[in-house]
C-alpha positions as CSV (number, residue, x, y, z in Angstrom):
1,X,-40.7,-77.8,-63.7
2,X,-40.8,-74.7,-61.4
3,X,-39.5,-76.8,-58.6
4,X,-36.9,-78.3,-60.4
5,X,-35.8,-74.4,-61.4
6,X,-35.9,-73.2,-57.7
7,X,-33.6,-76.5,-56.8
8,X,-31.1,-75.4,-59.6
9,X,-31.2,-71.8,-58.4
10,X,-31.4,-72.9,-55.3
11,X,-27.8,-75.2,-55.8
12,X,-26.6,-73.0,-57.6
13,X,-26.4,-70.0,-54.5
14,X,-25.4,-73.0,-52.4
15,X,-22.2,-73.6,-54.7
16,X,-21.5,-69.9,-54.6
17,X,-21.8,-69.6,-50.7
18,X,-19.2,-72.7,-50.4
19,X,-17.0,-71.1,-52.8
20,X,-16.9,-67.7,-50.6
21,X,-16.2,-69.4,-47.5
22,X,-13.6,-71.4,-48.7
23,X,-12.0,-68.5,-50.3
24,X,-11.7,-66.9,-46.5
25,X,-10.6,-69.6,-45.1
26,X,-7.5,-69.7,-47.6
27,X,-7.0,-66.0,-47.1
28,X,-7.2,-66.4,-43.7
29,X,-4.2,-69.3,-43.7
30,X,-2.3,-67.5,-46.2
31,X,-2.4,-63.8,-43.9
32,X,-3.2,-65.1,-40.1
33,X,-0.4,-68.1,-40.6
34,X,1.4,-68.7,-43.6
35,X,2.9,-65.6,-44.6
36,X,4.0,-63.8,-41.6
37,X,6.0,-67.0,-40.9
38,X,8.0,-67.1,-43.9
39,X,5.6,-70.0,-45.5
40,X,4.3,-69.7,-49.1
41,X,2.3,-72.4,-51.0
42,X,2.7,-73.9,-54.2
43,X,1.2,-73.0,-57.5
44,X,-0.2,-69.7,-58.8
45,X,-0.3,-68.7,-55.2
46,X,3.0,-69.4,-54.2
47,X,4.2,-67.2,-57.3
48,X,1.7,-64.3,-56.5
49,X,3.3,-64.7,-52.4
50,X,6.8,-64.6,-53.9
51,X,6.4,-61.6,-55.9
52,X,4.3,-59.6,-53.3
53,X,7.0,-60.2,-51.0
54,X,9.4,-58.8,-53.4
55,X,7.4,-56.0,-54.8
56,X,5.6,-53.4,-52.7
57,X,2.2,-54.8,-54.3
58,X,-0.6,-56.7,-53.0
59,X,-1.0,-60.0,-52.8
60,X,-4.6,-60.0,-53.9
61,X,-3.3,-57.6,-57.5
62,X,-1.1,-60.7,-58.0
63,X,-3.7,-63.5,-57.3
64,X,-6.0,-61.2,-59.2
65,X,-4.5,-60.8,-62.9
66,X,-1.6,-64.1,-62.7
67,X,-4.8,-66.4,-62.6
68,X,-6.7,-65.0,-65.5
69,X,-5.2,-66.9,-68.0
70,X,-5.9,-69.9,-66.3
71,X,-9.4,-69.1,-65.9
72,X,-9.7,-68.9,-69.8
73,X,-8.3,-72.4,-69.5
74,X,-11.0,-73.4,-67.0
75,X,-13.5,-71.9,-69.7
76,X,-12.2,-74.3,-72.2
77,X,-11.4,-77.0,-70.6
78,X,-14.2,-77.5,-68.3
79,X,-17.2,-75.1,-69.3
80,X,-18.4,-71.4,-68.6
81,X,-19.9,-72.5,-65.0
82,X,-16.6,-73.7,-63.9
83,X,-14.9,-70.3,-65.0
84,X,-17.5,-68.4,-63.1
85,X,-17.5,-70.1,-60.1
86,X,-13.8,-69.8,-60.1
87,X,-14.0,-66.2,-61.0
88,X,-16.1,-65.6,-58.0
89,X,-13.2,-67.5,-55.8
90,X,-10.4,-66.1,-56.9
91,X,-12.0,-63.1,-56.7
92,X,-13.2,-63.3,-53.5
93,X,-9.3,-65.1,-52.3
94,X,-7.7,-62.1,-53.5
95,X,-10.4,-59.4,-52.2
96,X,-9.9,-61.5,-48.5
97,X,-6.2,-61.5,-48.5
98,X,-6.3,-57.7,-48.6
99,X,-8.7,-57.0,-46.3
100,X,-6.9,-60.0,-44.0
101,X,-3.4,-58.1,-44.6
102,X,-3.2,-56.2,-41.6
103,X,-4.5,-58.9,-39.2
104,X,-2.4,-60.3,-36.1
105,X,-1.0,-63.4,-36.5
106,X,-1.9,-66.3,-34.8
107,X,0.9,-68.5,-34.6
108,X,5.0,-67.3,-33.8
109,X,8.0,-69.4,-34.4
110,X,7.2,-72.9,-34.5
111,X,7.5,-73.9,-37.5
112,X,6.4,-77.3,-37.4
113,X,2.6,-76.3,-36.1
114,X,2.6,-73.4,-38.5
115,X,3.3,-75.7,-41.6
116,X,0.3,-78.2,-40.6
117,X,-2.2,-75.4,-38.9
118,X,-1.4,-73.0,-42.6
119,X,-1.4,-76.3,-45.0
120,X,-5.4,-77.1,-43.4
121,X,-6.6,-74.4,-43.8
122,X,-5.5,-74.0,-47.5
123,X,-6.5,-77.4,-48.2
124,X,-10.0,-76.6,-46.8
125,X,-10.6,-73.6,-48.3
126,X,-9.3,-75.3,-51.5
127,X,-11.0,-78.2,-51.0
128,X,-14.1,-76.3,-50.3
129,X,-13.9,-73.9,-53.6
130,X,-13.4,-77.3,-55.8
131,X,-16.0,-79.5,-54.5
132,X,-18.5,-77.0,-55.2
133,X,-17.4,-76.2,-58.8
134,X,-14.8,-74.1,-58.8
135,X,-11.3,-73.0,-58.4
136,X,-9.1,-70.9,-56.2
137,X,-6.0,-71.8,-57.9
138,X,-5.1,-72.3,-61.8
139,X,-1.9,-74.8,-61.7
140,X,-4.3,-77.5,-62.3
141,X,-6.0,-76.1,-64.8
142,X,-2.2,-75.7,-66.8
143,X,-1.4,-79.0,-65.5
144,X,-4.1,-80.2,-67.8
145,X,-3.8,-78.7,-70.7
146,X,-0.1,-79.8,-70.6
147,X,-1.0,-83.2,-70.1
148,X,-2.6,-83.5,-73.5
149,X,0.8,-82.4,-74.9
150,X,2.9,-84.8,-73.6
151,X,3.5,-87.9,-72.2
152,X,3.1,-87.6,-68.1
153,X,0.2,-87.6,-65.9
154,X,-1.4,-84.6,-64.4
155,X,-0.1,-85.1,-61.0
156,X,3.4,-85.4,-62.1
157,X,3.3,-82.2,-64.5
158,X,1.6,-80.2,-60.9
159,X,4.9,-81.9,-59.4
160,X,7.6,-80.3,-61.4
161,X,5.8,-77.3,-62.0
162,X,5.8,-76.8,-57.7
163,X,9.6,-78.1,-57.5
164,X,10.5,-74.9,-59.7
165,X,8.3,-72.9,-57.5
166,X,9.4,-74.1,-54.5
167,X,13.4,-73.9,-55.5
168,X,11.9,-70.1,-56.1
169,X,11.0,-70.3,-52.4
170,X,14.3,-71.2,-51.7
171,X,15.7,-68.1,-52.7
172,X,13.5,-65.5,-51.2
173,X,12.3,-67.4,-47.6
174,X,15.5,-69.2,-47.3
175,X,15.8,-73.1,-47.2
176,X,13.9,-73.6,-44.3
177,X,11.1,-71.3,-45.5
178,X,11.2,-73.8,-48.9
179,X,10.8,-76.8,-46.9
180,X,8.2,-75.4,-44.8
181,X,6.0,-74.3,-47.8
182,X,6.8,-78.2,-49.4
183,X,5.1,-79.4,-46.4
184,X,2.5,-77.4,-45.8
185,X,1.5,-77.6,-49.8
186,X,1.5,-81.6,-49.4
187,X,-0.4,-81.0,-46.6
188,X,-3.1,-78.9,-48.1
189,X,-3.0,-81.4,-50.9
190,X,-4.4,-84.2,-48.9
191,X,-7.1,-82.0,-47.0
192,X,-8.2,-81.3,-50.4
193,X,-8.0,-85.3,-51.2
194,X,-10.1,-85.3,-48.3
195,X,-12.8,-82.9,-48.5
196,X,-13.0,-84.2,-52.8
197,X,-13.7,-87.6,-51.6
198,X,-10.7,-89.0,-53.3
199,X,-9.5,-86.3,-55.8
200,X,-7.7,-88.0,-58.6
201,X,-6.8,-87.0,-62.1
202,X,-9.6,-89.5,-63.9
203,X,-12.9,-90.7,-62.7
204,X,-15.0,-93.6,-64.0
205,X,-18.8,-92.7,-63.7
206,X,-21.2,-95.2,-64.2
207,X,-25.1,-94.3,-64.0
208,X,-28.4,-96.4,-63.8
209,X,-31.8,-94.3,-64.2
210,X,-35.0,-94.4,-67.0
211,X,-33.5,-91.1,-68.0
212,X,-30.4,-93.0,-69.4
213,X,-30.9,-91.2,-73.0
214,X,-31.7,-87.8,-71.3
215,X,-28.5,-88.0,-69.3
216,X,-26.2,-89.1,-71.9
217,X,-27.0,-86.3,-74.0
218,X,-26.8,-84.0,-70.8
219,X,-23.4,-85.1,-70.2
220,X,-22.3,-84.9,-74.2
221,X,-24.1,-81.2,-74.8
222,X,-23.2,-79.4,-71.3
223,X,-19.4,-81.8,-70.3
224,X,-18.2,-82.0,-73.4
225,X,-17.5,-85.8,-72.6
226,X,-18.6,-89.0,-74.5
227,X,-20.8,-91.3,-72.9
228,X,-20.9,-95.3,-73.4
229,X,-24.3,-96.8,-73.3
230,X,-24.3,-100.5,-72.1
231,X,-27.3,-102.6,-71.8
232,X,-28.7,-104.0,-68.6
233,X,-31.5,-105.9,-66.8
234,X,-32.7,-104.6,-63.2
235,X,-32.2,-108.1,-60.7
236,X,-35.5,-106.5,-58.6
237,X,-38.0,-106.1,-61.8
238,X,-36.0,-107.8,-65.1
239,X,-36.5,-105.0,-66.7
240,X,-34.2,-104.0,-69.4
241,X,-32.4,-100.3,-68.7
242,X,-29.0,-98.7,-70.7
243,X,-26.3,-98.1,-68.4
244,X,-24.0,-94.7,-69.0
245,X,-20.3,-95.6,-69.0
246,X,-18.1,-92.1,-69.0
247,X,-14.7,-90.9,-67.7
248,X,-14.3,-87.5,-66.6
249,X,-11.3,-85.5,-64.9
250,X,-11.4,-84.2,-61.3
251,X,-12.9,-80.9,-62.1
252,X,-15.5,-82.0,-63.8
253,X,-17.1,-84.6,-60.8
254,X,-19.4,-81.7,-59.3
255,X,-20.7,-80.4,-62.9
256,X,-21.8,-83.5,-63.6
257,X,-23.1,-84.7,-60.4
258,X,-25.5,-81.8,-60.8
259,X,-26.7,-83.1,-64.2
260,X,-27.6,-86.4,-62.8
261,X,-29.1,-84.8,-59.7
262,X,-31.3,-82.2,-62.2
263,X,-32.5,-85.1,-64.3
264,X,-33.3,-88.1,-62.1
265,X,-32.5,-87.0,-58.5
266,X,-32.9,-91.0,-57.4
267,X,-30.8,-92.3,-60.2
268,X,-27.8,-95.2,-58.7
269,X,-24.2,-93.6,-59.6
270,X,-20.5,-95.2,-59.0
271,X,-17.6,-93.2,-59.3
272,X,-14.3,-95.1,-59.2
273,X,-10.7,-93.4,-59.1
274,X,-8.7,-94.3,-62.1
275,X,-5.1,-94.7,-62.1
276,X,-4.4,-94.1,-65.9
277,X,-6.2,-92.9,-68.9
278,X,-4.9,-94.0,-72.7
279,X,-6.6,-93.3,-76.1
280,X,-7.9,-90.3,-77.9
281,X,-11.4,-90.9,-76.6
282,X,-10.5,-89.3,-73.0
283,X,-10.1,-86.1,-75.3
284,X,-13.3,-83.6,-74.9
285,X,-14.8,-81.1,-76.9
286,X,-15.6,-77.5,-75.9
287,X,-18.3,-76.4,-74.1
288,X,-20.0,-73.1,-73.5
């Protein structure tokens, strides 16, 4: 048992690290490339970068107090670890962008290499930040709490919400400075597609330990999802075994691989992108 509590804590400071680094990286694309070229990103950041430019304030006061909401959402949506970790990184993005303020530029006047060199580095620091549990940005977060309302899938509600943003752009860096930050958010998208392993809106999990029971009810209690148990029969040993059938959404993949990993760190898990989730079970209840 003490073991298993030094591995958590252990995990736990491991997550944190990740989250940190990835936060400077962003900062670091956003200040050393991005910004001093004209080139904003989409989301939450891309408003903060708009207004900063437009306001004698900070970008980090912006990226500070515009994301709170959305970490309330994270908090709801997801659970309290979630909306610490992504305190920490947002936090942490907004602390590195005004430390990083002042620092030269690493890239002049070619737009083309400053899109794809700005739009890595966000999608690793990004990437970084959400594989380990957290967030640097809230649009998703919104994204899926609209989703719930109304007909359309997650990534088409983060679509038009960017297109507004990015028309925003449009006004304030110009029409090439809008295109550029199109680019380089798709860009950072896929690096974050990348580093997730395939980030999609829903994920099938399905699980095979002798913990089955303790699992479930790890996933129900501290997720917030339902589970599915479906009997099974090992090919090696003919034993019989309950298979755990869930769906979860993509910021909920590390949380969970964590409880699996806690419980029965040799127990056999699948996880399969899904294109479309229907029906009322997909719903979750709140977790604290």
């Amino acid at each position: 048992m003490a073991e298993k509590q030094e591995s958590t804590i252990l995990n736990k400071i491991l997550y944190i690290v990740f989250i940190l680094i990835g936060a400077f990286i962003a900062a670091y694309g956003l200040e050393a490339v991005l910004i001093p070229n004209s080139v904003s990103d989409g989301g939450i950041t891309g408003i903060s970068i708009m207004l900063s430019t437009l306001t004698p304030l900070p970008l980090g006061l912006f990226l500070a107090h515009l994301n709170i909401p959305y970490i309330y959402l994270g908090y709801k949506l997801v659970g309290k670890t979630f909306a610490i970790y992504s305190v920490i990184g947002i936090g942490t993005l907004a602390l590195a962008t005004s430390v990083m303020h002042h620092i030269p530029t690493i890239l002049h006047h070619d737009s083309l290499l400053v899109t794809i060199t700005g739009g890595i580095l966000l999608g690793i620091g990004m990437g970084l930040a959400l594989r380990n549990g957290g967030a640097l940005d809230g649009t998703d977060m919104l994204a899926v709490l609209i989703s719930r309302k109304v007909p359309f899938s997650t990534g088409e509600i983060i679509l038009v919400i960017n297109l507004f943003i990015f028309i925003f752009v449009g006004f304030v860096f110009g029409i090439e400075g809008a295109i550029s930050s199109a680019i380089a958010y798709y860009i950072a998208t896929k690096v974050i597609g990348i580093i997730e392993n395939g980030l999609e809106d829903a994920k099938s999990i399905t699980i095979i330990s002798g913990h089955s029971q303790e699992i479930g009810e790890a996933i129900i209690h501290r997720l917030g999802r339902s589970v599915t148990y479906l009997p099974g029969r090992g090919g090696y040993g003919n034993e019989e075994i309950d298979i755990i059938y869930c769906v979860i959404n993509r910021m909920e993949e590390s949380k969970l691989r964590t409880i699996v990993r806690e419980i029965d760190p040799n127990a056999f898990m699948s996880i399969n992108e899904i294109a479309e989730v229907r029906g009322s079970n997909f719903k979750k209840r709140n977790v604290h």
